[in-house]
N, C-alpha and C positions, 0 to 999 in steps of 0.2 A: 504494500500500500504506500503509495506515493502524496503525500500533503501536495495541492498546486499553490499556485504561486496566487490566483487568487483568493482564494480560503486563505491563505497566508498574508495578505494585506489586508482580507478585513478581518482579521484576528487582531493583527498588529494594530488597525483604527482604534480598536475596544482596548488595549491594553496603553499602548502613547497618549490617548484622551483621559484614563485613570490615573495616568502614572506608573513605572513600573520599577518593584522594590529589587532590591540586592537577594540572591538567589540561593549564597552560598552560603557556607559556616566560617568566612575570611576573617573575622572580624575578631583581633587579637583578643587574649584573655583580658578581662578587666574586672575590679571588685565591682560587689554588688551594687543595682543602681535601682532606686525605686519608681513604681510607676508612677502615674498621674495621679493628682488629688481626687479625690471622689466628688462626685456632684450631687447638686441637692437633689435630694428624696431618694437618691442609692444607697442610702447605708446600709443596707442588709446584710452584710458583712462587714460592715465600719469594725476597726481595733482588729481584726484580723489579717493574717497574712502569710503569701506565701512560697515558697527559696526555692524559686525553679532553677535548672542548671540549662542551658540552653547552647545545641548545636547549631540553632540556626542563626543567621549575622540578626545584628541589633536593628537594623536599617528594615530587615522584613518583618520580625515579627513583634518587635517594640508599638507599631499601633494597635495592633490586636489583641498585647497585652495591656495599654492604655485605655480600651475602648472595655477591655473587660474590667478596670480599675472603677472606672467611671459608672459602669451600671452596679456594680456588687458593693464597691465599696472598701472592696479585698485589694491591700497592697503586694503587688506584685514586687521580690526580690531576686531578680537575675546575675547569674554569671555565665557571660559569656563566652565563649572559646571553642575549639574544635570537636566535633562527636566524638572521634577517636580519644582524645585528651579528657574528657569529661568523662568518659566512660570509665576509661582506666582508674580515675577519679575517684570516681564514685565505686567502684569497687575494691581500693585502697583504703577509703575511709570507713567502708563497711558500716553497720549497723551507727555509725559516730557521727553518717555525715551530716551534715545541716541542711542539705537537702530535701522538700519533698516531694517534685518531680523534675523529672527528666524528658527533655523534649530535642529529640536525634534527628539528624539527617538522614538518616538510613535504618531501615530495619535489624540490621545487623547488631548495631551498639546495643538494641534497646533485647534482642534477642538473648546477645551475651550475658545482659544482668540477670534475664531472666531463667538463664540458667544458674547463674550463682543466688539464685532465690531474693534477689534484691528487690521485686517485683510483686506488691500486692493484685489479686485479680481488680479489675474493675466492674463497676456495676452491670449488670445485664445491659439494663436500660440504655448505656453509652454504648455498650459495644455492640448493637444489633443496630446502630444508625449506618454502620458500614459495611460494606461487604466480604464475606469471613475471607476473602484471599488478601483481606487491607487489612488484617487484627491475628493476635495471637489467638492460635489456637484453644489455650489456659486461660484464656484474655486478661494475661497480664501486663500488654500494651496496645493501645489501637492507632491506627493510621490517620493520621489531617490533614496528607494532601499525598497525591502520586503525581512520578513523573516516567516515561518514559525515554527508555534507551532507542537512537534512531542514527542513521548515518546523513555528515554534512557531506555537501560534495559539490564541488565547480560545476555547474552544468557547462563551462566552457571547454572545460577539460575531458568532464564526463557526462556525456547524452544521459538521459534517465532508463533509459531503458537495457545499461549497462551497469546500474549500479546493485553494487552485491544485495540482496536479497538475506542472505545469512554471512553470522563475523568467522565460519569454516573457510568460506569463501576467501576471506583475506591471505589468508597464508599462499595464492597460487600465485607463481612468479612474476605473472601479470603486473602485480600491485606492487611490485618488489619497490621499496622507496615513497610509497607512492599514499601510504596511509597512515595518519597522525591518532597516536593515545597517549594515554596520561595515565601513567603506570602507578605512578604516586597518590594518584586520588581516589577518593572514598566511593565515587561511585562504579570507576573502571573495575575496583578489588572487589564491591559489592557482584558487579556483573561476573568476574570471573568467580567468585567463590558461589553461585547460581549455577555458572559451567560446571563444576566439581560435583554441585548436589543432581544435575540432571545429567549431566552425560559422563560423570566418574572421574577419577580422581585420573588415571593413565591419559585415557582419551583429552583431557584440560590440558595435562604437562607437555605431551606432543603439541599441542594447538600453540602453546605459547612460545616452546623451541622452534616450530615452524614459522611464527608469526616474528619472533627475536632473527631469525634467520633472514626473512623476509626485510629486514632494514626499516623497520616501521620510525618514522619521526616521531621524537620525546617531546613533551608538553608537560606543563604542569598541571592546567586543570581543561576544563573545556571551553570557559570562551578562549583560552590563547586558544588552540584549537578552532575553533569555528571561525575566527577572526586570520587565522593561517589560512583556512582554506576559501575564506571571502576575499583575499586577497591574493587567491591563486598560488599560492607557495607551496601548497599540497592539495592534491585533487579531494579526498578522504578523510573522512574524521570520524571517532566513536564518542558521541557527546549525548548530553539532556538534552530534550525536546526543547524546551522550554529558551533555553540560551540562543534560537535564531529569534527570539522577539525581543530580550536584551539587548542583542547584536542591533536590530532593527529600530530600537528606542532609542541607544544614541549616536547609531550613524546617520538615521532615514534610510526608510524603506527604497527610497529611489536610489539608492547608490549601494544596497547589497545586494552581492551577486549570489551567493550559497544560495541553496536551498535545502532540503531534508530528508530522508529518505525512510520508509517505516520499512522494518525487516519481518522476514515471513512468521508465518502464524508459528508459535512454541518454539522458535529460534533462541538461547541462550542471549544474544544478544539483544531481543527485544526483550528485555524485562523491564518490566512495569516495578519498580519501588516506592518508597513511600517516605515520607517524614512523619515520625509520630510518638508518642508521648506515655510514660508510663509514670504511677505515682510508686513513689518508694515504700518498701516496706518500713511501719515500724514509725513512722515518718509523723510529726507530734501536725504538721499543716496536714494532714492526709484530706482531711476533709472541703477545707478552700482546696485544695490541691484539686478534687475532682468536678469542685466546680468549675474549675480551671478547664477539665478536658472538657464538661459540659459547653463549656464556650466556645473553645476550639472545634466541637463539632456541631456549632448552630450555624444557623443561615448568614450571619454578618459575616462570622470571620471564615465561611467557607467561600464566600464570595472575595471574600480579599486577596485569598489565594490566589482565586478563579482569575478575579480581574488585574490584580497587580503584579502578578507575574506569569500568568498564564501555565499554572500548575492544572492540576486533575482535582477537583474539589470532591470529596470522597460520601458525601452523602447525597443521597437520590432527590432530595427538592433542588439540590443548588446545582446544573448546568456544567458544563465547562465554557465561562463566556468567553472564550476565546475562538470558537470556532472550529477547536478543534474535532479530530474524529469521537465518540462516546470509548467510555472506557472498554464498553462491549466489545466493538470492533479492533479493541489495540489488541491483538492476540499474542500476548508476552508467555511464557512461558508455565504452567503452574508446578507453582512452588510455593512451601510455606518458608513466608520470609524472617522466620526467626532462624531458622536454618542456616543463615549466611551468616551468622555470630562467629565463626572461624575465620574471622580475618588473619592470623598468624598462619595460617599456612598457607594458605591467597600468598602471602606476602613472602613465605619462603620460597613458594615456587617461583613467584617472578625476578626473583635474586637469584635462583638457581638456574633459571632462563636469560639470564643479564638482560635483563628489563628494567632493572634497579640495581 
């Protein structure tokens, strides 16, 4: 499935006319910062509060936790810094932390705690707004927003109807040079450590020696990526959907050339992930804490998603106003995304690949 170009300008209309938030978890560690004052006749949680640890940048989800400030009353306490870093964090500090949720970039982080049992369940009620391939199993995290995995690619370079289809496909000599990833980020290792759970752990290690063989261009995240291959530098790119409407917000849409490519239906590379949020066991906020997901999974802040960065908004009233395909038809792979919690051997193998 191929996105065109004009679905893809009036996505971008809806998303440059909103505004469009920072996407990633860039946004160095910093101590805690509180939300906005509460407004009259919100107090319903007035004096209480609660010490979220957060993967994702301050830039994206600081209004959504101002906007939840403002009607509850509940002061929101953040620290910012990377999934990875937070994670570790938070299962360093163990039963000690000050934490009492945690809100990841990826399934994986939120997976990992939930194996070291750091993860109370959540209410029925929160987790039946989503659909059970966007939530733990145990339901001791659920999903706030998804994005999927899709290839960028020069149509100057590469006609559309050359462009790979599945990420098997990269490794054939064809591509040799000719395709850019980012070995180093959270969502390429989420994507490979999905490879591992659906097509084995042998079958991965080949793909990556073959694909390491293949001469692939290093990046660090995915807009250098998409931004390399909008400027013709590299024909290929394995990046978040999402990133050709940032690309598009502060170039203008009239002067990017990418375009996007969807990969076939259960392809390892189209996997569909999520950002989403689990409250800590044991955790004294536990209860603002779940108001907290309660908001995260209402209609304002799934639309914020929706419209300020053109994510996947993960409950059935809110849309994706962006334009894009329905989550229906993104045919990613299934998998249950707690499963990717093994980023450490993601991470040996692509060292053992000289990928890193």
């Amino acid at each position: 499935m191929r996105t065109s170009r004009p679905v893809l300008l009036t996505a971008l209309a809806v998303v440059t006319a909103l505004g469009l938030g920072a996407c990633g978890s860039g946004t160095p560690p910093a101590s805690p910062t509180t939300g906005s004052t509460p407004g009259a006749g919100s107090a319903t949680g007035a004096g209480q509060a609660v010490v979220l640890y957060s993967g994702r940048s301050k830039d994206l989800i600081q209004p959504v936790l101002d906007a939840f400030t403002t009607r509850t009353g509940i002061t929101v306490q953040v620290r910012y810094a990377g999934t990875a870093e937070l994670a570790a964090q938070l299962l360093d500090e163990g039963e000690n932390s000050p934490a009492d949720a945690f809100l990841s970039q990826d399934a994986g982080a939120l997976g990992a705690l939930a194996a070291a049992n750091r993860l109370e369940p959540l209410p029925r009620e929160l987790l039946d707004r989503v659909d059970a391939r966007f939530r733990a199993a145990d339901g001791s995290w659920v999903g706030v927003s998804g994005r999927a995995r899709v290839i960028a690619y020069d149509p100057r370079a590469v006609p559309a109807g050359r462009v790979p289809t599945s990420v098997f496909q990269l490794t054939d000599p064809a591509w040799k040079g000719k395709v850019a990833i980012a070995p180093t980020n959270a969502s390429f290792q989420s994507f490979v450590t999905a490879m591992r759970v659906i097509s084995g752990e042998e079958r991965t290690r080949e793909w990556l020696r073959a694909l390491a063989a293949n001469e692939p261009v290093i990046y660090e995240g995915n807009g250098e990526i998409l931004k390399a291959v909008d400027a013709g530098r590299v024909p290929l790119g394995l990046i978040n959907h999402y990133y050709w409407f940032e690309l598009a917000a502060e170039e203008g849409v009239e002067v990017v050339n990418a375009e996007i490519g969807w990969l076939a239906a259960g392809d390892p590379g189209a996997l569909v992930n999520v950002a989403g949020i689990g409250v800590l066991r044991g955790a004294d906020g536990a209860e603002p804490a779940r108001r907290l997901v309660d908001h995260l999974l209402g209609a304002e802040a799934q639309r914020h998603f929706a419209e300020k960065t053109a994510e996947y908004p993960l409950i059935a009233q809110v849309p994706p106003s962006a334009d894009l395909p329905p989550l229906a038809q993104v045919s990613g792979p299934r998998v249950d995304l707690s499963r990717l919690d093994d980023l450490a051997t993601t991470q040996a193998m692509l060292a053992d690949a000289g990928l890193t």
